[in-house]
PyMOL Python script that loads the backbone (N, CA, C, O; Angstrom):
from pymol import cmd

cmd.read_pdbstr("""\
ATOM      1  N   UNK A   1      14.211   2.303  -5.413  1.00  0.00           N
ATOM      2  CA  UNK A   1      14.089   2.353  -3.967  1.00  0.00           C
ATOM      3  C   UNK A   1      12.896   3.209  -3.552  1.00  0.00           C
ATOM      4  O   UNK A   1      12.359   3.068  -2.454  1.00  0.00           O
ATOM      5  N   UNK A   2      12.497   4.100  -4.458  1.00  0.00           N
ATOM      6  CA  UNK A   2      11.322   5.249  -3.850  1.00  0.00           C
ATOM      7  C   UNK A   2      10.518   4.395  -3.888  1.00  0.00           C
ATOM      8  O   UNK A   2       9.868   4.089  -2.889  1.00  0.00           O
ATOM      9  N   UNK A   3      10.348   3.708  -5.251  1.00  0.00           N
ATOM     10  CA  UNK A   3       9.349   3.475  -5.740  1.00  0.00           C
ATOM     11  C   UNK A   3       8.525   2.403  -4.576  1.00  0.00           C
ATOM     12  O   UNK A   3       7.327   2.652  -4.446  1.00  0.00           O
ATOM     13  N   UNK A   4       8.952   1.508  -3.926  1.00  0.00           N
ATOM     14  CA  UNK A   4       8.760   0.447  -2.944  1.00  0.00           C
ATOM     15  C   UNK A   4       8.033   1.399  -2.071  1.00  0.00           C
ATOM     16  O   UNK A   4       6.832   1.667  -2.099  1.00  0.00           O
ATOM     17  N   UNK A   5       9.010   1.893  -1.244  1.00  0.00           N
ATOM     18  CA  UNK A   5       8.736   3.071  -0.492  1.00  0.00           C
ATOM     19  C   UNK A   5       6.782   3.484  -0.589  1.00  0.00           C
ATOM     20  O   UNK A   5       5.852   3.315   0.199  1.00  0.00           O
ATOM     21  N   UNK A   6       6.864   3.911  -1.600  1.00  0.00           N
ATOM     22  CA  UNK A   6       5.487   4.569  -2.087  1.00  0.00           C
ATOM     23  C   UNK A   6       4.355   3.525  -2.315  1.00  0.00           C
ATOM     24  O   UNK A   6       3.135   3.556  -2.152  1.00  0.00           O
ATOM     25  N   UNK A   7       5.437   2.377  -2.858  1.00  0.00           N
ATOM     26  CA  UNK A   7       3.976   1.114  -2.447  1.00  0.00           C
ATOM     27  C   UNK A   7       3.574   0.701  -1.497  1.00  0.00           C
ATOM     28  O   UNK A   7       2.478   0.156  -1.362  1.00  0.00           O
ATOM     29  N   UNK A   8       4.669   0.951  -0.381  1.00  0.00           N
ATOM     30  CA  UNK A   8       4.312   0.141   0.881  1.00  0.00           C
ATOM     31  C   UNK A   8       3.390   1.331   1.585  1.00  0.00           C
ATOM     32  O   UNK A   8       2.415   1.095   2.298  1.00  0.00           O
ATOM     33  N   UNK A   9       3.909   2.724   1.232  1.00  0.00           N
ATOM     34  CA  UNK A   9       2.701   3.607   1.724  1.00  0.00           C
ATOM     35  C   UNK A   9       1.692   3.677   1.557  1.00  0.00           C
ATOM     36  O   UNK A   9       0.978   4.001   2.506  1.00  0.00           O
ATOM     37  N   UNK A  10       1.069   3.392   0.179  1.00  0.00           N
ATOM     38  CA  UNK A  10      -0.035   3.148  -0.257  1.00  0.00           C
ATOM     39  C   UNK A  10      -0.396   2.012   0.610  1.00  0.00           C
ATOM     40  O   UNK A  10      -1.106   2.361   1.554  1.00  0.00           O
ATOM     41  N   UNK A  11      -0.125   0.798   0.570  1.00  0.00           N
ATOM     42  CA  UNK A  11      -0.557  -0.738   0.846  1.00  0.00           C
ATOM     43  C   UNK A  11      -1.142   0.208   2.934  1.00  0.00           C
ATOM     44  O   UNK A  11      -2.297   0.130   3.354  1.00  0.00           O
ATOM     45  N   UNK A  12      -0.337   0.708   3.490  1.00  0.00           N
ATOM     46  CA  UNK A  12      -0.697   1.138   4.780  1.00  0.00           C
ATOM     47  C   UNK A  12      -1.823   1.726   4.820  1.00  0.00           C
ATOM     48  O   UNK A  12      -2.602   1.471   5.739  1.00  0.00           O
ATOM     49  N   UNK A  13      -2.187   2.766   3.689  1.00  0.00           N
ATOM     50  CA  UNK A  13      -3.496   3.940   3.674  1.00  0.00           C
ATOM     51  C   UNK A  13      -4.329   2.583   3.350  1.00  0.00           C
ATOM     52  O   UNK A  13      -5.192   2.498   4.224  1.00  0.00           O
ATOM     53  N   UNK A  14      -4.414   1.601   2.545  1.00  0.00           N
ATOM     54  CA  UNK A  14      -5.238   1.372   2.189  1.00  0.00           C
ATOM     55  C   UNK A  14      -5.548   0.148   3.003  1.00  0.00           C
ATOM     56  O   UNK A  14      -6.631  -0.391   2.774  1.00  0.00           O
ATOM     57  N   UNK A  15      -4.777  -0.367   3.906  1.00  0.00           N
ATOM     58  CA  UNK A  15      -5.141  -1.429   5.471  1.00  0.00           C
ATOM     59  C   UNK A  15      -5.959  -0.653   5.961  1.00  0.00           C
ATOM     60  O   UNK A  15      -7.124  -1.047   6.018  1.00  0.00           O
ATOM     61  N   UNK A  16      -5.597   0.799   6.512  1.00  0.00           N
ATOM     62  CA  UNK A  16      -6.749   1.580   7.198  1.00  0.00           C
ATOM     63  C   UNK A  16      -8.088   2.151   6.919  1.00  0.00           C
ATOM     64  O   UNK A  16      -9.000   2.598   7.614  1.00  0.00           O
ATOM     65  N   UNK A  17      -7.828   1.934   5.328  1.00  0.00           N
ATOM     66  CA  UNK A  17      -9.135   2.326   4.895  1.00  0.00           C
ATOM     67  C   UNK A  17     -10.035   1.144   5.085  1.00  0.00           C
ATOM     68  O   UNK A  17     -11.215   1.188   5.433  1.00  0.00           O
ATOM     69  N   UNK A  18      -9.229  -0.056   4.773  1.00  0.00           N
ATOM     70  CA  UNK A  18     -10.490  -0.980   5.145  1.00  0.00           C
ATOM     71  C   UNK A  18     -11.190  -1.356   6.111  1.00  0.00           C
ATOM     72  O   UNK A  18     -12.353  -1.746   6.215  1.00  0.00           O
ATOM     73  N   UNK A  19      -9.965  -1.123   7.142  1.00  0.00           N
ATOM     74  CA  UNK A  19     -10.914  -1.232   9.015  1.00  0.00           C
ATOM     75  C   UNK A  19     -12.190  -0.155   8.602  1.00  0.00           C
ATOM     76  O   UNK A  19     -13.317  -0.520   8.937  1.00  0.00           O
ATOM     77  N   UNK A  20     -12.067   1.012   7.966  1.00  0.00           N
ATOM     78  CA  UNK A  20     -12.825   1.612   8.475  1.00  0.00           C
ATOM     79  C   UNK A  20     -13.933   1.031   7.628  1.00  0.00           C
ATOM     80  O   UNK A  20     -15.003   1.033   8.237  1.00  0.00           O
ATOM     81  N   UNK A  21     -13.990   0.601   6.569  1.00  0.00           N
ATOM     82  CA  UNK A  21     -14.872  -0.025   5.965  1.00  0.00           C
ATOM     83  C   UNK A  21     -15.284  -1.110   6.411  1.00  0.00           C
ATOM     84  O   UNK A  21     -16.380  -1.525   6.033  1.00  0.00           O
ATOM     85  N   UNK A  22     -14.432  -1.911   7.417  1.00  0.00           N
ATOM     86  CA  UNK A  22     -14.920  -3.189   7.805  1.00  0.00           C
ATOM     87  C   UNK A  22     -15.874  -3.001   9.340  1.00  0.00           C
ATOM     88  O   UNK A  22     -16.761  -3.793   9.660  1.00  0.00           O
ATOM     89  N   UNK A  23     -15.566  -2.084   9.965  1.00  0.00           N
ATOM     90  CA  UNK A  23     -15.645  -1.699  11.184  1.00  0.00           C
ATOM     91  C   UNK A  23     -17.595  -1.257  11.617  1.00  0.00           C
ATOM     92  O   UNK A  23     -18.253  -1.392  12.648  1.00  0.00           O
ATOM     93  N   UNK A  24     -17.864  -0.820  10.502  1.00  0.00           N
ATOM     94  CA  UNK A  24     -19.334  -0.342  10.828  1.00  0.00           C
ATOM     95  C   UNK A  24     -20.241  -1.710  10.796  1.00  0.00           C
ATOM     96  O   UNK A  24     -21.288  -1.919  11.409  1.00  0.00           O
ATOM     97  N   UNK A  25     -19.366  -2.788   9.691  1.00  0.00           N
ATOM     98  CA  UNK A  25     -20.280  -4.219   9.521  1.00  0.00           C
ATOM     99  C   UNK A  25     -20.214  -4.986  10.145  1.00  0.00           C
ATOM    100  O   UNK A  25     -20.288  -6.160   9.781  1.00  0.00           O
ATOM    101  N   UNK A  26     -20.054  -4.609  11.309  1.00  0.00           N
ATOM    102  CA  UNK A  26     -18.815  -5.733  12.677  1.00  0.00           C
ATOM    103  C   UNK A  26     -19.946  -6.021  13.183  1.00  0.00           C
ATOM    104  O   UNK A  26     -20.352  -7.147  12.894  1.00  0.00           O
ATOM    105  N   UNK A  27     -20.451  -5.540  13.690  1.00  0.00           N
ATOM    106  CA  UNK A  27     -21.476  -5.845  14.853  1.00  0.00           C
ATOM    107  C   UNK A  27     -22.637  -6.103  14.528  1.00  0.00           C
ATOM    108  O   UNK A  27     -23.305  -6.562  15.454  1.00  0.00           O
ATOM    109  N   UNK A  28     -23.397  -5.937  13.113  1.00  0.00           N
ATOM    110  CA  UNK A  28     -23.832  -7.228  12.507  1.00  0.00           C
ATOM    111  C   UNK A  28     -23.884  -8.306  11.861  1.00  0.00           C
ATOM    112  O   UNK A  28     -24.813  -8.969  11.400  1.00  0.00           O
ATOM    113  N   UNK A  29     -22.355  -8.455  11.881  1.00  0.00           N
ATOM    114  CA  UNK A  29     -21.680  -9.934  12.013  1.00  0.00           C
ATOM    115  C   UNK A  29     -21.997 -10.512  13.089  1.00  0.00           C
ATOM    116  O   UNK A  29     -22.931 -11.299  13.246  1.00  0.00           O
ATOM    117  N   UNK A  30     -21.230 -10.143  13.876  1.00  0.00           N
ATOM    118  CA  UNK A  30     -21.315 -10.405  15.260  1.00  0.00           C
ATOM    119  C   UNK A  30     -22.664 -10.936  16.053  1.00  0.00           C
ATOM    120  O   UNK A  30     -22.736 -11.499  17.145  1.00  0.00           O
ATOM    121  N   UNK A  31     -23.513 -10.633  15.298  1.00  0.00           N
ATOM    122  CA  UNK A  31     -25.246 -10.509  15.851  1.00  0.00           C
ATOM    123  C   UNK A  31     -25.591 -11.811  15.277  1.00  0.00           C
ATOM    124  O   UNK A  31     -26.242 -12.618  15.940  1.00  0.00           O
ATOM    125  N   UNK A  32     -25.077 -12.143  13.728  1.00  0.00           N
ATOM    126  CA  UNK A  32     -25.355 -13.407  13.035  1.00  0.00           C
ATOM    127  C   UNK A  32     -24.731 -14.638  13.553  1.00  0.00           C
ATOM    128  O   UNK A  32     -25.011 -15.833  13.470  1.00  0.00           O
ATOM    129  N   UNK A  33     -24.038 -14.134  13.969  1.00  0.00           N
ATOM    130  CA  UNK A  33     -22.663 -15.349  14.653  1.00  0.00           C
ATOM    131  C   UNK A  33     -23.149 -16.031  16.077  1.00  0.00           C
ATOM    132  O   UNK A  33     -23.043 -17.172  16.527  1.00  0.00           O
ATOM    133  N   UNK A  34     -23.847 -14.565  16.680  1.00  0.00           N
ATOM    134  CA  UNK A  34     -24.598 -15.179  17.858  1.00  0.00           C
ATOM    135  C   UNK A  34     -23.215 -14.740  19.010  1.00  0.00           C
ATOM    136  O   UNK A  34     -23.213 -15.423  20.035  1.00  0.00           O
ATOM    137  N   UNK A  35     -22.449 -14.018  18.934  1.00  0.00           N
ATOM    138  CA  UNK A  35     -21.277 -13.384  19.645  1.00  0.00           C
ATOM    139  C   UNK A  35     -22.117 -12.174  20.439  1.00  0.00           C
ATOM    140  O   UNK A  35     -22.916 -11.520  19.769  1.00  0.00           O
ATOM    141  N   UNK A  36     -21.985 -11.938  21.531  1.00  0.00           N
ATOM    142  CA  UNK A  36     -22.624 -10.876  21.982  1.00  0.00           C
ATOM    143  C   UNK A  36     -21.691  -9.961  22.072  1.00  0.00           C
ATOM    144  O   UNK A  36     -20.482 -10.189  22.127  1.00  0.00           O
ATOM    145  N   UNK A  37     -22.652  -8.023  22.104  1.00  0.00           N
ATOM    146  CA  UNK A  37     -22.060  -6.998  21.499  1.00  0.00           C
ATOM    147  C   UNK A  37     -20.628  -6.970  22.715  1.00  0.00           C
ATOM    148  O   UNK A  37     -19.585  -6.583  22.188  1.00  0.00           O
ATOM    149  N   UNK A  38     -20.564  -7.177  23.572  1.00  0.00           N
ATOM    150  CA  UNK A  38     -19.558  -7.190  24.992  1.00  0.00           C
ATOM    151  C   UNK A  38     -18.179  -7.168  23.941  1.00  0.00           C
ATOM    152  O   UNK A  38     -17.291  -6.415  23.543  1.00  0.00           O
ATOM    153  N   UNK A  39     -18.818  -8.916  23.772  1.00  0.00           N
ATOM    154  CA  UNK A  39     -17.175  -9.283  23.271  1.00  0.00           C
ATOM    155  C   UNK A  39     -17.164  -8.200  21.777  1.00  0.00           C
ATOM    156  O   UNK A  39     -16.383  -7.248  21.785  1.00  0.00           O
ATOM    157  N   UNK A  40     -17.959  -8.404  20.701  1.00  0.00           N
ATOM    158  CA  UNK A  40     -17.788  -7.116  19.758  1.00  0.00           C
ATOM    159  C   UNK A  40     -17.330  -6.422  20.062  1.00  0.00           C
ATOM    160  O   UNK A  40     -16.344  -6.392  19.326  1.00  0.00           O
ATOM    161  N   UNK A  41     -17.245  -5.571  20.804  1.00  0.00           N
ATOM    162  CA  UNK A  41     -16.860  -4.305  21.326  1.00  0.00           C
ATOM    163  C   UNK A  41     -15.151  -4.411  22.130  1.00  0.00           C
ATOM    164  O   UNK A  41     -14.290  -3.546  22.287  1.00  0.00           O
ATOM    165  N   UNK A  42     -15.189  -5.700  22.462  1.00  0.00           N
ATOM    166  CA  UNK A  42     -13.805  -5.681  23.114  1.00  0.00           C
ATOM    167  C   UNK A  42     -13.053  -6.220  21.680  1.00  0.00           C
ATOM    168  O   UNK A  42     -11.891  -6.544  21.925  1.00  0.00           O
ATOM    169  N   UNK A  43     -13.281  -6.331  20.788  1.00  0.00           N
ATOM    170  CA  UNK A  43     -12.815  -7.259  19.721  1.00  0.00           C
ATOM    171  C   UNK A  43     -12.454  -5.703  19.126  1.00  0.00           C
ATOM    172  O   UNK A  43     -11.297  -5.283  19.144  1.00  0.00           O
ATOM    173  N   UNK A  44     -13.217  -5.167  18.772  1.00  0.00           N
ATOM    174  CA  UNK A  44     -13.057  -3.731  18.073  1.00  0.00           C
ATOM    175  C   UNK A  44     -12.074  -2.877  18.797  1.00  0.00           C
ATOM    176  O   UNK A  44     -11.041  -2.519  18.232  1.00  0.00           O
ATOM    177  N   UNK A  45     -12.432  -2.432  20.387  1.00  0.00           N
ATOM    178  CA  UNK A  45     -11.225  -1.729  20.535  1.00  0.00           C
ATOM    179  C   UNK A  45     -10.195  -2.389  21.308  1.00  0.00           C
ATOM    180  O   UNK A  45      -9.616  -1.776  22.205  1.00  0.00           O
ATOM    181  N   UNK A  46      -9.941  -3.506  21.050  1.00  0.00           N
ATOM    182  CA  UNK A  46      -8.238  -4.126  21.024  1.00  0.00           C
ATOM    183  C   UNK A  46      -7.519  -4.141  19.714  1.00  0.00           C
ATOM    184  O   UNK A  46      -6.417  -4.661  19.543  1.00  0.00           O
ATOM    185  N   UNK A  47      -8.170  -3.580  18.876  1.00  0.00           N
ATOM    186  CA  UNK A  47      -7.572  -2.935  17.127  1.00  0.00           C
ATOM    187  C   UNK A  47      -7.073  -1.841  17.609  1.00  0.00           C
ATOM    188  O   UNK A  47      -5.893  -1.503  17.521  1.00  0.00           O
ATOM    189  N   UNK A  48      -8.201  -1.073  18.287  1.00  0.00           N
ATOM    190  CA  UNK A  48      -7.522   0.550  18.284  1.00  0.00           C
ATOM    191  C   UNK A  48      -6.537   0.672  19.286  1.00  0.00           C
ATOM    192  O   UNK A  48      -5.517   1.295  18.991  1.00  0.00           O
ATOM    193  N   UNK A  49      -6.653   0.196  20.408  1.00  0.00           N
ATOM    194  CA  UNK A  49      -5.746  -0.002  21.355  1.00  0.00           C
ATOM    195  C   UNK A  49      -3.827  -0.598  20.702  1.00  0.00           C
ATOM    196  O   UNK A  49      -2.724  -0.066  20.831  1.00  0.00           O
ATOM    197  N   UNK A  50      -4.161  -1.544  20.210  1.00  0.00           N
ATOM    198  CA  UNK A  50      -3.518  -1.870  19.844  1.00  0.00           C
ATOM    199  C   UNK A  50      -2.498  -0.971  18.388  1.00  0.00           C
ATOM    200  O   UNK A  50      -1.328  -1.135  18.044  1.00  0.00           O
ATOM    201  N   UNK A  51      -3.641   0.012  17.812  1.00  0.00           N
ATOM    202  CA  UNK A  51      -3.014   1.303  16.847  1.00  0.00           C
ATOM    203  C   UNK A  51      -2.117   2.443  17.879  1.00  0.00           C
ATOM    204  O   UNK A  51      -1.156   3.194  17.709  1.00  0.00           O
ATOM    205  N   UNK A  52      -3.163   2.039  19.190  1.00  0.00           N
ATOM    206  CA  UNK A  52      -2.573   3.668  19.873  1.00  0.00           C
ATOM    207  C   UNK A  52      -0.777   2.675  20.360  1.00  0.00           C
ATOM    208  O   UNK A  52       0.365   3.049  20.096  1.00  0.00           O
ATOM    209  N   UNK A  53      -1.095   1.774  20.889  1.00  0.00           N
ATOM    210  CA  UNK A  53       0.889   1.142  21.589  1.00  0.00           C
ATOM    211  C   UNK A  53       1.374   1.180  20.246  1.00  0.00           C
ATOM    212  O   UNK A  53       2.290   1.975  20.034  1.00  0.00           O
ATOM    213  N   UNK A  54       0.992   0.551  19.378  1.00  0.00           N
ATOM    214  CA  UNK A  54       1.945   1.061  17.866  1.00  0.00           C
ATOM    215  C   UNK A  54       2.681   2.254  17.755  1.00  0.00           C
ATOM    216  O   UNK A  54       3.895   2.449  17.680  1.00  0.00           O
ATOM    217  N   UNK A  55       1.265   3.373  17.759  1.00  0.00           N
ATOM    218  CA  UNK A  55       1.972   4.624  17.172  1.00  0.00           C
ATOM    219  C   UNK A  55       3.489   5.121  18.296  1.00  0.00           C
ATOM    220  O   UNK A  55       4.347   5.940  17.965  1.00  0.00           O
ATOM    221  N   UNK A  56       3.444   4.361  19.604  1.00  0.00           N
ATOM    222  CA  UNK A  56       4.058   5.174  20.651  1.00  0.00           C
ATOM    223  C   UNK A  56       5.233   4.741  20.410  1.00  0.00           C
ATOM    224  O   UNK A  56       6.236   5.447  20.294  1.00  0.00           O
ATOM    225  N   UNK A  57       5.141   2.796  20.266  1.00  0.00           N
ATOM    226  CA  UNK A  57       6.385   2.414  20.309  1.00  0.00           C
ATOM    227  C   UNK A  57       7.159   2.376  19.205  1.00  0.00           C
ATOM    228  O   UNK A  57       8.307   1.987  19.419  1.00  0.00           O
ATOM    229  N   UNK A  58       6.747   2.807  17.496  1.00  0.00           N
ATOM    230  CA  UNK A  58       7.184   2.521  16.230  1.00  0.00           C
ATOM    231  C   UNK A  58       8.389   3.641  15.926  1.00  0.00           C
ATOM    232  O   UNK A  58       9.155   3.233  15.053  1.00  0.00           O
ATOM    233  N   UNK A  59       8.621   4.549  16.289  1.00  0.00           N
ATOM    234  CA  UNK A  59       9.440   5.084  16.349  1.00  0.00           C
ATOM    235  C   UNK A  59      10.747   4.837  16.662  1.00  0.00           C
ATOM    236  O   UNK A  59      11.674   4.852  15.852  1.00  0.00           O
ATOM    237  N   UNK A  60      10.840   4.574  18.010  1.00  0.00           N
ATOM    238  CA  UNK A  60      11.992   3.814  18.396  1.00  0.00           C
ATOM    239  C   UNK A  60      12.648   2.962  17.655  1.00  0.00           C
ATOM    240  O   UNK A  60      13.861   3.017  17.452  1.00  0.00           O
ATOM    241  N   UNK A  61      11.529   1.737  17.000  1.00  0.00           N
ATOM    242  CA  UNK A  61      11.869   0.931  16.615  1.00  0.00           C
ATOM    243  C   UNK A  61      12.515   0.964  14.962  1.00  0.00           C
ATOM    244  O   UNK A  61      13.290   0.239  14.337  1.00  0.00           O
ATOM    245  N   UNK A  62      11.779   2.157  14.666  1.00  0.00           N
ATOM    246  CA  UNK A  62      12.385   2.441  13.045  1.00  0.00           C
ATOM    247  C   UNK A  62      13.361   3.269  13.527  1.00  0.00           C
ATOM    248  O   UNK A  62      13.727   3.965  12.580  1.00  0.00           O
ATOM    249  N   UNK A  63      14.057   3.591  14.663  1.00  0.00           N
ATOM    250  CA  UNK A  63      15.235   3.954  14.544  1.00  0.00           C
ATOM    251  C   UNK A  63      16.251   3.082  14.571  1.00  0.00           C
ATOM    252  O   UNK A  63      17.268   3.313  13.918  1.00  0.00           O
ATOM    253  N   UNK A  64      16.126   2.011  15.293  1.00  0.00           N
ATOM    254  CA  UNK A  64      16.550   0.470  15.072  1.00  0.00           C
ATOM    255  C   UNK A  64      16.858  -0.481  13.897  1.00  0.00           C
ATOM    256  O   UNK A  64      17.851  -1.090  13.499  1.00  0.00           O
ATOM    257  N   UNK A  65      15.914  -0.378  13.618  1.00  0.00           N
ATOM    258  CA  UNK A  65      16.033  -1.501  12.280  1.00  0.00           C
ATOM    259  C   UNK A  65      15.428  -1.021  10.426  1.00  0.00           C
ATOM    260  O   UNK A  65      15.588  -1.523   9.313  1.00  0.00           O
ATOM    261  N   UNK A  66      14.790   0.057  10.913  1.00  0.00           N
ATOM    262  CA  UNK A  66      15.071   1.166   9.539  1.00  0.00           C
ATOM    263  C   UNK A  66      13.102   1.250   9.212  1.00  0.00           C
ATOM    264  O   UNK A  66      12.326   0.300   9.319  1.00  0.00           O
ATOM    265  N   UNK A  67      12.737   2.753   8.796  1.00  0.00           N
ATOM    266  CA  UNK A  67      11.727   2.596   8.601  1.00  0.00           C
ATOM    267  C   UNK A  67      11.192   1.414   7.083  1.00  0.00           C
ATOM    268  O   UNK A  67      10.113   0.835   7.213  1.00  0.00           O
ATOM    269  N   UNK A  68      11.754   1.249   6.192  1.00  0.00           N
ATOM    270  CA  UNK A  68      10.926   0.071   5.566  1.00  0.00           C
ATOM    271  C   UNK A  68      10.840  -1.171   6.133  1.00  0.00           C
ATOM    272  O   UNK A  68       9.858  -1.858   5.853  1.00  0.00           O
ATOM    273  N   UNK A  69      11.857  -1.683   7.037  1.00  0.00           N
ATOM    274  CA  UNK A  69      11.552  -2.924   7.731  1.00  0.00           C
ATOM    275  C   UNK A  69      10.324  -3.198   8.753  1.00  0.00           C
ATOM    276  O   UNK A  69       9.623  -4.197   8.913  1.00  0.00           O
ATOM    277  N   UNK A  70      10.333  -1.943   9.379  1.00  0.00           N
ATOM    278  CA  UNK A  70       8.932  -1.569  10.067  1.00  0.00           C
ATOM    279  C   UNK A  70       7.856  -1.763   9.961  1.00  0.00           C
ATOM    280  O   UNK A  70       6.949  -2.249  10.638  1.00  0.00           O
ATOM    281  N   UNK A  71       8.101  -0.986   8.244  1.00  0.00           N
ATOM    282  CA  UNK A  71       6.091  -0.886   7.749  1.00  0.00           C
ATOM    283  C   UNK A  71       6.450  -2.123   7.113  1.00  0.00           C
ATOM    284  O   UNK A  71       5.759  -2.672   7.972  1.00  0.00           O
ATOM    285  N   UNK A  72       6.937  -3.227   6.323  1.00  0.00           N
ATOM    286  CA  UNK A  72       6.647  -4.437   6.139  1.00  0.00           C
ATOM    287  C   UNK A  72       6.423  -4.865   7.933  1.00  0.00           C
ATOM    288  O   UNK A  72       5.324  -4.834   8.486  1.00  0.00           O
ATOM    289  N   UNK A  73       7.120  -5.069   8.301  1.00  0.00           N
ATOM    290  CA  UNK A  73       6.427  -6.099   9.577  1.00  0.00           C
ATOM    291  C   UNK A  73       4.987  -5.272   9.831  1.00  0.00           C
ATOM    292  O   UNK A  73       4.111  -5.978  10.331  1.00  0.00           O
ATOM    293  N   UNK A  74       4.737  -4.330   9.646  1.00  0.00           N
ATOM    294  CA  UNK A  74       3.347  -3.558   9.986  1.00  0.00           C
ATOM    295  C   UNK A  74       2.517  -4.203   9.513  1.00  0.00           C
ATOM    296  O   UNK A  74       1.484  -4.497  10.115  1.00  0.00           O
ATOM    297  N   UNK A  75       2.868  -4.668   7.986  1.00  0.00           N
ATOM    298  CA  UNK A  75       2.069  -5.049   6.819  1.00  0.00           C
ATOM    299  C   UNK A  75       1.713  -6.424   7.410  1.00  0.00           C
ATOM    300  O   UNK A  75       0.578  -6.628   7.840  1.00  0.00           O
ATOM    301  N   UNK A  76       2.360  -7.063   7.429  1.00  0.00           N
ATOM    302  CA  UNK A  76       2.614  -8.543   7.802  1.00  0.00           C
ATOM    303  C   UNK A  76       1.733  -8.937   9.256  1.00  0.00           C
ATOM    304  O   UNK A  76       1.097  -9.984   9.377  1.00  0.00           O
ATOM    305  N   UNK A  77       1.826  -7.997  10.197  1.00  0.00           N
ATOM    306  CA  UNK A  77       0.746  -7.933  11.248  1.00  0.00           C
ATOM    307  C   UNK A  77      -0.452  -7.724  10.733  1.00  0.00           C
ATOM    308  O   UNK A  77      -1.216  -8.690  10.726  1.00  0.00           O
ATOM    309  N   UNK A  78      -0.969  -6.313  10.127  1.00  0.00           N
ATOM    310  CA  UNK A  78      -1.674  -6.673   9.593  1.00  0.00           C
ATOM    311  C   UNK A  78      -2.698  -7.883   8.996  1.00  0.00           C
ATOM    312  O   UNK A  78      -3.827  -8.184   9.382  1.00  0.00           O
ATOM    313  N   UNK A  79      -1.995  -8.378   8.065  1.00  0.00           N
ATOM    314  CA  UNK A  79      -2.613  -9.223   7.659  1.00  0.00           C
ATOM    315  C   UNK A  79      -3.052 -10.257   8.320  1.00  0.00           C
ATOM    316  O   UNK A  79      -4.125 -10.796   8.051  1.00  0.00           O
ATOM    317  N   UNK A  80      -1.970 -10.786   9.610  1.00  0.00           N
ATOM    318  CA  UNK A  80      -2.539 -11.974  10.579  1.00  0.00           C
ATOM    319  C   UNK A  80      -3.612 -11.277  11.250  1.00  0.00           C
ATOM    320  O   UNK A  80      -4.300 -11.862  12.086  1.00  0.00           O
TER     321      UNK A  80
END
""", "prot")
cmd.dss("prot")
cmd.show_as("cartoon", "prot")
cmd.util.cbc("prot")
cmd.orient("prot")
């Protein structure tokens, strides 16, 4: 049971590490694509926006339905 636990923590550090790795190459994507920086920029912080209603409402909700069910659905957002 820990052991999961500790993978799914890991698997979380390492979603966030990649925004941050993905995050600096955004906007010259974005430049190749022919997307202007506007929308870039609204594309980028509706991630963070979307981290800050997380952090407020996740609590509640892992009091609900249990913190590992949580960070899998976290995971699972994530990925879409």
């Amino acid at each position: 049971m820990k052991y999961i636990q500790i993978i799914i923590f890991y698997l979380n550090i390492l979603g966030a590490m990649g925004f941050s790795l993905i995050a600096p190459l955004f906007p010259p994507l974005c430049k190749l694509k022919g997307i202007s920086n506007q929308v870039c920029s609204y594309i980028i912080s509706s991630i963070c926006i979307t981290q800050i209603y997380g952090s407020i409402y996740c609590p509640s909700f892992s009091e609900k339905i249990g913190m590992k069910k949580l960070m899998l659905i976290s995971l699972i957002g994530q990925t879409i």
